[in-house]
N, C-alpha and C positions, 0 to 999 in steps of 0.2 A: 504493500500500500504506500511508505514511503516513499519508494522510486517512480509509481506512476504518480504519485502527487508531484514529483518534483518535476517527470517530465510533462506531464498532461498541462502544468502551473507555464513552466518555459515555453512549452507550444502555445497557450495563450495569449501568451507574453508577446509574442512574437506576431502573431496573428492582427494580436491589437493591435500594435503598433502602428502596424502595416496600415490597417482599415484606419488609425486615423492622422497616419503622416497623408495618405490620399485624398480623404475628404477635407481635412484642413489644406492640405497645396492647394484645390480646387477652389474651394473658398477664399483663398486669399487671393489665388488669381482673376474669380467675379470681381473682387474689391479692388482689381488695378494696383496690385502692390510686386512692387520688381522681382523677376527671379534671384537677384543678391542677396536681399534679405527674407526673401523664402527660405532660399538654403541654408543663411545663418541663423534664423530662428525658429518659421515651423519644421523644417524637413530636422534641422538637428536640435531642436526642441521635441521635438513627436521623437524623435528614435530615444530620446532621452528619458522617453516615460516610462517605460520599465525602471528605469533606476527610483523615477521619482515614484511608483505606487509602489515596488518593491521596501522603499526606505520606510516611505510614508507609512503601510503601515507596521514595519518593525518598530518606528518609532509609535505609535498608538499602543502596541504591546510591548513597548519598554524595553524593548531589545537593541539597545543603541550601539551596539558592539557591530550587526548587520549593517544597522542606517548609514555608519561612518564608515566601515570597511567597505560598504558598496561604493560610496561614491569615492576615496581616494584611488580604491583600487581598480576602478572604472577610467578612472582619469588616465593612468599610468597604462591601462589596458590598450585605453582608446589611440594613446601616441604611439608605444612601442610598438605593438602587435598590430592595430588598423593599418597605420600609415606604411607599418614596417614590411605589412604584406604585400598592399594595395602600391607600392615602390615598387617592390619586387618583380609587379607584373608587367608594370606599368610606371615611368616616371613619372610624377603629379606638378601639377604647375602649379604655383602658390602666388594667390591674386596677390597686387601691390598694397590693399588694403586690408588685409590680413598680417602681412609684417609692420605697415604701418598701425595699426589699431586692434587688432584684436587677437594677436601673439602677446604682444605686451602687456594688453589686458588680463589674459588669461593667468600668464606670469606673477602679476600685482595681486590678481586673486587670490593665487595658490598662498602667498606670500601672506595675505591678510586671513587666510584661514587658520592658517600656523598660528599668528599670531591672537588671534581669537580664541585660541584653544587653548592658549599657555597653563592657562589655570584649569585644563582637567576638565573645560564643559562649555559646551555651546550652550549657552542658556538664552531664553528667549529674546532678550535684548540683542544679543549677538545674532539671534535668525532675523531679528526685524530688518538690521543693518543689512545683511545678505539679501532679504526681500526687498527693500528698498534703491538697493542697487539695481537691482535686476530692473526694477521699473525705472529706473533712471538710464540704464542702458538702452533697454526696447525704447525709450522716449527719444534719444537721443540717436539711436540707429534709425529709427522709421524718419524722423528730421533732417537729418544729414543725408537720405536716400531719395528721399521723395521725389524728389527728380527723374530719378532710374525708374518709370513707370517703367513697363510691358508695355511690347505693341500689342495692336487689337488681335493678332492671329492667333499669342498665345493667350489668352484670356478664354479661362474654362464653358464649356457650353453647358456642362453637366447640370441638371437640375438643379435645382439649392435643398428641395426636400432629399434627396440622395444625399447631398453634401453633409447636410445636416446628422439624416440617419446613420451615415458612416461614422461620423465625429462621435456622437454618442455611441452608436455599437462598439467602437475601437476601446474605448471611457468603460465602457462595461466590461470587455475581455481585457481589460488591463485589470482591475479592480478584481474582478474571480482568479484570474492568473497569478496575483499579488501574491491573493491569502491561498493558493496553494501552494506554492514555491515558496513564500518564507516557513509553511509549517512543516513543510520537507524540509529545511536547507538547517533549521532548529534541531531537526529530530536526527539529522545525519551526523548532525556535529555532535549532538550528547551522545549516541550510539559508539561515535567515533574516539570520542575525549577530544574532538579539537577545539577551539575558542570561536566563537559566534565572530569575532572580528578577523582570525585568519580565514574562516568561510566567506565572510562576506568582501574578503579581498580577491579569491583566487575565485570560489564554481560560482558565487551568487556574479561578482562581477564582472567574469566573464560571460557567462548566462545572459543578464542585463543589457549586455553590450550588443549582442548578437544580431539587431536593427542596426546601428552605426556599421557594423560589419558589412554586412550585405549592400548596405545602401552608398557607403565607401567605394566596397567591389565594382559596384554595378554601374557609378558615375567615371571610375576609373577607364572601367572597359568602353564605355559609351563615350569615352574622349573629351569628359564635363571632368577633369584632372582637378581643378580648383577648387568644384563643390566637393570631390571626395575632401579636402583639407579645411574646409570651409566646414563641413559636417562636422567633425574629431572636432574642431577648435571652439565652435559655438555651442555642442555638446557639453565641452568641460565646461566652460563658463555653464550654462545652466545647470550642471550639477553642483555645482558651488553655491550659487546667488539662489535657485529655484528647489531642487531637491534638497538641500540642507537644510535652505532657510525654512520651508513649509516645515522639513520634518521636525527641526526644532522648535518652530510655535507650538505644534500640534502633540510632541513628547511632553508626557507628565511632569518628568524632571527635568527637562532639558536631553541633550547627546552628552554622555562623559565621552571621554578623549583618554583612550590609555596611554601611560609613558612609552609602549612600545610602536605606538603608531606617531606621537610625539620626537620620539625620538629616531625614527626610521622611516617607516612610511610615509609621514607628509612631508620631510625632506628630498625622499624620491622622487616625488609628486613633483613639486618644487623642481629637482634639478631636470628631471622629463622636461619639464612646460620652459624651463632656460636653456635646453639642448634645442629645441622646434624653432629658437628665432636664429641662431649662427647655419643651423642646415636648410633656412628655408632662404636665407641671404644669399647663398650660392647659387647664383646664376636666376635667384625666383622658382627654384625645382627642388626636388628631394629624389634623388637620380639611386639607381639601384644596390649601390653602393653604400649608400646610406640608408636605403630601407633594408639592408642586411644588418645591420650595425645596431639598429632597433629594434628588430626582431630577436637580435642575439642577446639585447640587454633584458630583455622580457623573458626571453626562456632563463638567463641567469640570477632575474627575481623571483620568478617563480621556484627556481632550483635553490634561491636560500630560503624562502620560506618554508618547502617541504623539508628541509635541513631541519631548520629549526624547530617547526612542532614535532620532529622525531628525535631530536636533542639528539643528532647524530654528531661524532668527532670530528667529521671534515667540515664543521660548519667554522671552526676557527681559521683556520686553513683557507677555504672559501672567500671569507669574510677579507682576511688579509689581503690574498691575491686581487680581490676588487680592488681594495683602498688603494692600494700601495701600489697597483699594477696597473692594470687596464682602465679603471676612470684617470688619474693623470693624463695618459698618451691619448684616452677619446678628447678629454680637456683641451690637449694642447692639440692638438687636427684640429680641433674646432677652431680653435684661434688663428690658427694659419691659414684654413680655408676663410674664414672672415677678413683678414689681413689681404691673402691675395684676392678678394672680391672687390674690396675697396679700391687697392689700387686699378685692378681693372675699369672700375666707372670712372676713375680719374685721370 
């Protein structure tokens, strides 16, 4: 019973999604709103709703260990492993206004999140702040774009009651999808002894992700290279400002913040979201090369975390070899690739 709850819960998830990143495009497209900021807010706002009714309701049941491993380890999923694939296949082009505004942004986020949580809890003042912003960004995005209508050709014909029905159907298989998937992803983890927050880093937030996945892929293959990067990047921003912030009004106590995601994983997060502005500066690509190199940092997160909850020997060892090894020399490429970019525009 656990396992079909957890996948029947994921197929939902997924389903939903789907039905209402569709019905919201179509709707925003009657409403004359540019494909730029489709892509940056409903298409990767909609794929980001598994995370938010995933958190939303762990946070109702008090299970804040889910709420906040979903979304850091969402974040870290969405850059290494999305963009590291979706490279792979395919170099992706990275619009100019994305290095100019909404790389940085995302960065500043991560950065203020860390900071919010120093003391051990996102308590509702801290989610109003994250709410707050979100609506000062969508304020701000839709003003600065408005100009960027769509022409008449691509402005949707689709009925509005269809539009409609979509949006809510999708609203409803999210919501049934939630509450089975978080009561499997609970019952795997006590069955297993693992921690509600290493769950909600590795199956819930890759599970959750799996709409940015596909909808990444599929803009890749379709030669839309920007929106795939444009999805990952307004994604984390909404997991920050919009799933956090809701989940934290809406949790009894607030989200506590363990020392070991304090100390580790939202620094990750952090240095991911600092790594996406020196690789997307080269040349405005993220060339295949580089989505190896992300993809390889994501299989080596996930290989210390299974270390760790098995409190295996080579996790010192591991650990080492990161510090002292391989992040330096990713460090310093990145500086020299940034170094020879600059000279090149000058």
């Amino acid at each position: 019973m656990m396992i079909f709850g957890f996948v029947a819960g994921l197929a939902l998830l997924i389903v939903g999604a789907e039905v209402l990143v569709r019905g919201a495009s179509r709707l925003a497209l009657r409403m004359g709103i540019s494909p730029l900021i489709i892509g940056l807010t409903v298409v990767a706002f909609g794929t980001s709703s598994p995370e938010l009714a995933v958190s939303v309701k762990s946070a109702l049941d008090d299970q804040a260990g889910i709420a906040m491993g979903n979304v850091v380890g969402s974040n870290i999923f969405n850059v290494l492993f999305i963009l590291g694939v979706a490279a792979l296949i395919v170099p992706l082009t990275v619009a100019p206004q994305l290095i100019r505004q909404d790389i940085p942004l995302m960065i500043g986020l991560s950065g203020l999140l860390l900071v919010l949580s120093l003391d051990g809890l996102l308590g509702r003042l801290d989610s109003l702040l994250l709410v707050a912003c979100l609506a000062a960004y969508l304020l701000f995005l839709f003003l600065h774009n408005r100009r960027e209508a769509p022409p008449p050709s691509k402005k949707s014909n689709t009925p509005l009651p269809l539009n409609l029905f979509m949006v809510l159907g999708g609203l409803a298989l999210l919501v049934l999808g939630s509450h089975w998937f978080v009561g499997a992803s609970v019952e795997m983890a006590a069955r297993l002894g693992i921690s509600e927050q290493v769950i909600g880093l590795t199956i819930v937030a890759a599970g959750t992700s799996l709409p940015e996945v596909v909808t990444s892929l599929i803009a890749a293959l379709r030669g839309e290279r920007d929106i795939a990067v444009g999805n990952v990047v307004g994604s984390n921003i909404f997991n920050i400002l919009g799933v956090l912030g809701l989940s934290g009004l809406l949790a009894p106590s607030g989200i506590g913040v363990s020392a070991a995601m304090l100390g580790f994983d939202m620094p990750v997060m952090i240095a991911v979201a600092l790594a996406c502005l020196p690789i997307c500066l080269t040349g405005g690509t993220i060339n295949r090369w580089e989505g190896g190199v992300l993809l390889g940092y994501y299989l080596a997160y996930t290989a210390y975390l299974v270390l760790q909850v098995a409190h295996h020997d080579a996790l010192q060892g591991f650990g080492a070899v990161m510090s002292y090894f391989v992040l330096p020399i990713t460090a310093l490429t990145l500086m020299v690739l940034v170094v020879q970019e600059r000279r090149r525009r000058t």
